[in-house]
N, C-alpha and C positions, 0 to 999 in steps of 0.2 A: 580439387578433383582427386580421386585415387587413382590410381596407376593405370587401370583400364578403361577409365574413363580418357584420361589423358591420351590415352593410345588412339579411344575413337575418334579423339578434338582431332589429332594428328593425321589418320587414315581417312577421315570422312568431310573434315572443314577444308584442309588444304589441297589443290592442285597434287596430284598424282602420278607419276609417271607410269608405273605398274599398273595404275588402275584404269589413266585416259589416254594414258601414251601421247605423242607431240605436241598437245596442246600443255602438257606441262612442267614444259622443257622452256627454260627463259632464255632469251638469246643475248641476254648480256650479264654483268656482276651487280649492279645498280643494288637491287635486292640481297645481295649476301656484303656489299658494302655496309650498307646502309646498318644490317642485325652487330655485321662484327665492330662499327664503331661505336653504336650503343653496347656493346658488349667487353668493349675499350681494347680492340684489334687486340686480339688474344694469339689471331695468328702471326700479327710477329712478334711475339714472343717464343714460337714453338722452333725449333730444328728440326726439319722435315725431312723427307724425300716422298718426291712426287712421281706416281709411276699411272700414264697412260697404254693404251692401247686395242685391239680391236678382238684379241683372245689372250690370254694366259696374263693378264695382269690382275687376277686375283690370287692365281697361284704364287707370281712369282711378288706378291705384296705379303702375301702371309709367309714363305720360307723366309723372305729378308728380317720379318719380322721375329719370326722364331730363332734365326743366327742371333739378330740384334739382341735378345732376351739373354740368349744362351752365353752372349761374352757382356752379360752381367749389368745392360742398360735397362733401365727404366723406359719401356717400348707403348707407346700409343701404337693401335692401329686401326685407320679406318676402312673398313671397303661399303659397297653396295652390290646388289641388292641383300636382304638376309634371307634365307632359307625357313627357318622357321621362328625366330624369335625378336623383333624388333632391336634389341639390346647384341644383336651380333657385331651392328656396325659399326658399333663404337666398342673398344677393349683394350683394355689397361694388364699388359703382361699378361694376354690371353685371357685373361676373365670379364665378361662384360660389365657396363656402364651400371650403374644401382636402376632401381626401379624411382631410386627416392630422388636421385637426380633429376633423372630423364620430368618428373612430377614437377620438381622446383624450379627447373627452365622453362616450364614450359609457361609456371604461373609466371616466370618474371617477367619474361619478354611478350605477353599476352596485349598490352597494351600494342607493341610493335607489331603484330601481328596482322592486327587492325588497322596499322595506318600502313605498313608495306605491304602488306597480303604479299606473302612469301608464298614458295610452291613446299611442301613438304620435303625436297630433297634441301633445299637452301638453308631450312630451319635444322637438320641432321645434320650438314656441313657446320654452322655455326655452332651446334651443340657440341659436338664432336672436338674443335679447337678449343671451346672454354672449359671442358672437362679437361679435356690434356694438359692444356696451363694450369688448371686449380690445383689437379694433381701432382703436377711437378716433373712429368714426362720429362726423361733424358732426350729422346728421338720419337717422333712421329713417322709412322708409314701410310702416307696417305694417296688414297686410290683416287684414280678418277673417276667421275660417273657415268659421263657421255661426253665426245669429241675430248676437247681438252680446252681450246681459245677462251669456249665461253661457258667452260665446266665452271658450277660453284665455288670447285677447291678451286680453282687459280689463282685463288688473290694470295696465295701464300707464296713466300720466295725461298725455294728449297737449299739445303747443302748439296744437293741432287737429282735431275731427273731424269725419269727413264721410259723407255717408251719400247715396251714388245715387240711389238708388229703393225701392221695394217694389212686389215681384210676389208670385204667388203661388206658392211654392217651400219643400219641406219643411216641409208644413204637419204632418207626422208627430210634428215634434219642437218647431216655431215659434209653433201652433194654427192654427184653421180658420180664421182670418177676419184681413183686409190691416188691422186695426186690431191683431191679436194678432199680426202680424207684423212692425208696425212698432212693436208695445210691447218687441219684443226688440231689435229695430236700433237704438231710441234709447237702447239701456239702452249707449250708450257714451258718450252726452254727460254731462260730467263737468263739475263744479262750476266756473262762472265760466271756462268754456274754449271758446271760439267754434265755432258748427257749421254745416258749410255745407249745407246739402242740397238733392240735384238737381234731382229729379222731387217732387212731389208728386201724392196723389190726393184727394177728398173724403172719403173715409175715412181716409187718415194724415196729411195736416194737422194736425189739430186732437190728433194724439198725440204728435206734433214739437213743437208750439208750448207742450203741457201740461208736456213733460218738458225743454224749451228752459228755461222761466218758474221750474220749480222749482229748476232747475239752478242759473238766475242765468246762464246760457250765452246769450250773441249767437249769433240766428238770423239765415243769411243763406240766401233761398233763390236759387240759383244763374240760375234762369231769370227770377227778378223782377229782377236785375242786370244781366242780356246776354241774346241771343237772335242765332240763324244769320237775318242779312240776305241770304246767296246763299251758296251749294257747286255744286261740279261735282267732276266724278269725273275724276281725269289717270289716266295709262297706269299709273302707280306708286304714286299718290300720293290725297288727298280733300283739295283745294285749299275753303277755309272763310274767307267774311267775316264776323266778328264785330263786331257792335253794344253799345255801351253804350246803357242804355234811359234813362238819367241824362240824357245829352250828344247820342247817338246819333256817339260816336265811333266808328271803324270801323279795323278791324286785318285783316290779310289774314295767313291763316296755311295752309303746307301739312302735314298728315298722313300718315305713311307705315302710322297704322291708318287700311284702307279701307271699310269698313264703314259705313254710313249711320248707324247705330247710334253711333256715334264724335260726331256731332253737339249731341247730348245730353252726352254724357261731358265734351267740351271746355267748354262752360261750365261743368262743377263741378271741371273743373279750373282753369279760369282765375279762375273766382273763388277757388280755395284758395290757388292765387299772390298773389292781393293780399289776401288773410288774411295770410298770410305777409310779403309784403311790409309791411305794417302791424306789423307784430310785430318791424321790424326786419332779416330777413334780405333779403340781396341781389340779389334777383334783377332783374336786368335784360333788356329787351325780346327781345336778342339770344338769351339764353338760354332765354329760352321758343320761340322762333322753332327754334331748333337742336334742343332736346329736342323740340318735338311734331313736326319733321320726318323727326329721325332715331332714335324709341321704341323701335323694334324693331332698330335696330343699338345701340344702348347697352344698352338693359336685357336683349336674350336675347329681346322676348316674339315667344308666338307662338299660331298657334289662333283667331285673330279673324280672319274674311274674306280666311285667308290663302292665294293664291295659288301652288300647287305647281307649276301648267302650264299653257299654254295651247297652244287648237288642238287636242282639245279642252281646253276651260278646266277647272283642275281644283281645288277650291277647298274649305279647311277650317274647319270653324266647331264653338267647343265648344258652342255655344248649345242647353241640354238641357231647359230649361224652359216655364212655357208663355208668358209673356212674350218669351226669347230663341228662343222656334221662331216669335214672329210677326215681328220684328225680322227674321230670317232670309227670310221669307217676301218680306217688303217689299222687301228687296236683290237676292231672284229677280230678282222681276218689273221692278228696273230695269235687271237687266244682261242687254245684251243676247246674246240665245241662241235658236239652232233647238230642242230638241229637251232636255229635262229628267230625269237619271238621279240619283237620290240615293240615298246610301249613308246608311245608318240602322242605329245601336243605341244600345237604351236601359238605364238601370237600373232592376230590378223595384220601388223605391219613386216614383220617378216615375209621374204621376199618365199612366200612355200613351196612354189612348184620346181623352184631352187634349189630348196634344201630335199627334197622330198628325193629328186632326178639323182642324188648325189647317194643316194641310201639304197644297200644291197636288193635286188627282185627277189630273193629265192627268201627271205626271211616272211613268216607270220606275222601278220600287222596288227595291234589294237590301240585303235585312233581313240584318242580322248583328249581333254580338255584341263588347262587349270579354271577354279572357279573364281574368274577375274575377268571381268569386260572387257577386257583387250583378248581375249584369247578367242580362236578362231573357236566355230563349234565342232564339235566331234563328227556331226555327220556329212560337213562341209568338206572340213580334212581328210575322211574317208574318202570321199567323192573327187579329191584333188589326187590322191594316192590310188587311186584306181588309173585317175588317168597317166600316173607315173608309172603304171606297172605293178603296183604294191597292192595285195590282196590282201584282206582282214575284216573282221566286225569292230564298231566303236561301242563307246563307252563313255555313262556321265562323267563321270570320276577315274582320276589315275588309281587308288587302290581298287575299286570293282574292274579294270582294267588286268592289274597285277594280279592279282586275284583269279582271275581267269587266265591268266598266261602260267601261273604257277598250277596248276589243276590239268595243262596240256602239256607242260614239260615235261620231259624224262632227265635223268638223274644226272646226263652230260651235256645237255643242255646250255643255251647263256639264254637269257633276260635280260635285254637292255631298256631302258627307261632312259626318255631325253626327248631335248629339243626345245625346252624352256626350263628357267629359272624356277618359275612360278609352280612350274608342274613337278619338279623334282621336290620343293617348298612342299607339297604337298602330301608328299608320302608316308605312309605311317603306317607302314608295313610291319606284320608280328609273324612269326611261323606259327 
């Protein structure tokens, strides 16, 4: 098969989660067992760190990744979903996977295929580990996909792992309640293996700390370690002083994710660094310094508060949940702007009338759609946003979408775009 052929074997034969959502979420390892010992458990051979949670664990998987780079390791990094190019999810020192790989596993294991019928995320999990062993990866950063207990990646046993937050997200397949959501996130920490976690709430606490203790796992919570003493926003950049709460020493660090959101995240990054550092690898000041200034030129990321134009200001956020829609909210209302247009589509298991209730009245609304079966339709969503208060016309498409938001803007203006992965994926935007 050529390379795009491969791609359609992968997007159209296997189980889907973008595509069919719950139904192609497996509730156990059975299947990612089964690929990685025909594929001779490649993941233990890898040094990992495993990092769950319910928002900001793709950011805070690519900055560890870009520090990791920057003090001179050989960095796998995997996350999910991709934005636009299948070959995101897998990268070797920020460059993606070959086409010629991704082509040659797919024939090898083609047989197994057939007898496991894997789900498409299971078969990217186990690609993912055999490139990074073949390559020779010093460290792996590997994200989780969904929950954590009976996420894919779990069969690995980290130097590390970490866990953001919990919100409430995909409670379809996680359960109802942030205590049955952080009984899935913590099902990663793994016997006598240090865990950092972000946020905490009064209800996941005390499910961290149950499943820390049985573990035998050192609990480190990131905010009881450091805490933001001052930020300010630069033209490019989220210029951040950080506090030890030990010392009250202070480090001045800039961010090229801008996102106030980011705030939060750098503490469980920084404190995953001096886990690590602890543990022996090298990372020195410089290199943290250099990967959290330059994440998104090393690692590829992108989708977080990211900036496509200004004048008017035009601005991307995957933030689909009900958590990452108020996080979003909060970043409106500090940047400054005349006049508020947001581009909006959702996916039909997201909880909408939720996330919709949570987003500004006074903004111009255009409902649209990604072009993926799961996604709610545009004039459903419009029809849910009316009863939220939210006034607008929808749209097939997120660019004929943008496209008409940029044609009503004036020059001070914001243009927000968000509320799905798939829809930001989408974008391909030119002035």
């Amino acid at each position: 098969m050529t390379y795009q052929q491969t791609l359609d074997y992968l997007f159209t034969k296997l189980p889907m989660y973008s595509r069919i959502g719950a139904a192609a979420f497996k509730d156990d390892l059975t299947n990612t067992i089964a690929l990685c010992e025909a594929l001779g458990n490649p993941q233990k051979k890898l040094k990992c760190v495993h990092i769950a949670g319910t928002n900001g664990k793709g950011s805070t998987s690519h900055m560890l990744a870009a520090i990791l780079q920057s003090a001179g390791y050989k960095t796998g990094l995997y996350t999910s979903p991709h934005l636009k190019d299948f070959r995101e999810r897998i990268k070797l020192d920020g460059e993606m996977i070959t086409e010629d790989f991704v082509v040659d596993f797919v024939q090898r294991i083609q047989p197994l295929i057939v007898s496991v019928e894997p789900s498409f995320f299971e078969i990217t999990v186990a690609m993912a580990f055999d490139y990074f062993v073949q390559k020779g990866v010093d460290i792996a950063v590997i994200e989780v996909g969904l929950g954590g207990r009976l996420d894919s990646t779990n069969v690995i046993t980290p130097l590390l792992s970490v866990i953001t937050n919990i919100g409430w997200d995909h409670m379809n397949m996680l359960g109802n309640s942030l205590e049955k959501i952080a009984f899935e996130k913590a099902g990663i920490i793994k016997q006598s293996v240090p865990v950092v976690v972000g946020a905490t709430l009064p209800e996941t606490k005390p499910v961290f700390v149950a499943r820390a203790k049985e573990m035998n796992a050192p609990m480190l919570l990131a905010a009881a370690q450091l805490y933001v003493s001052d930020w300010h926003e630069l033209p490019h950049a989220l210029a951040v002083t950080i506090a030890s709460t030990s010392n009250d020493e202070r480090k001045n660090y800039e961010l090229d994710l801008q996102g106030i959101y980011q705030l939060k995240n750098i503490l469980t990054v920084l404190e995953s660094v001096k886990q690590l550092q602890l543990q022996g690898w090298a990372i020195e000041e410089n290199a943290i310094q250099k990967g959290l200034q330059h994440t998104k030129k090393i690692t590829g990321f992108h989708g977080r508060w990211d900036i496509l134009h200004r004048e008017p200001l035009l601005v991307l956020d995957v933030g689909h949940n009900e958590d990452g829609i108020r996080q979003i909210a909060e970043q409106v209302e500090i940047t400054d702007h005349d006049n508020l247009h947001i581009v909006i589509g959702l996916v039909k298991d997201k909880e909408a009338d939720k996330v919709l209730s949570l987003l500004p009245k006074h903004a111009i609304y255009y409902f649209t759609r990604a072009q993926i079966p799961r996604a709610l339709p545009e004039d459903q969503l419009a029809e849910k946003g009316n009863l939220a208060g939210l006034t607008g016309d929808y749209y097939p498409d997120v660019n004929t979408a943008i496209k008409q938001a940029m044609s009503r803007a004036k020059k001070k203006d914001l243009i927000l775009v968000c509320g799905s992965v798939f829809l930001v994926g989408e974008v391909n935007f030119t002035v």
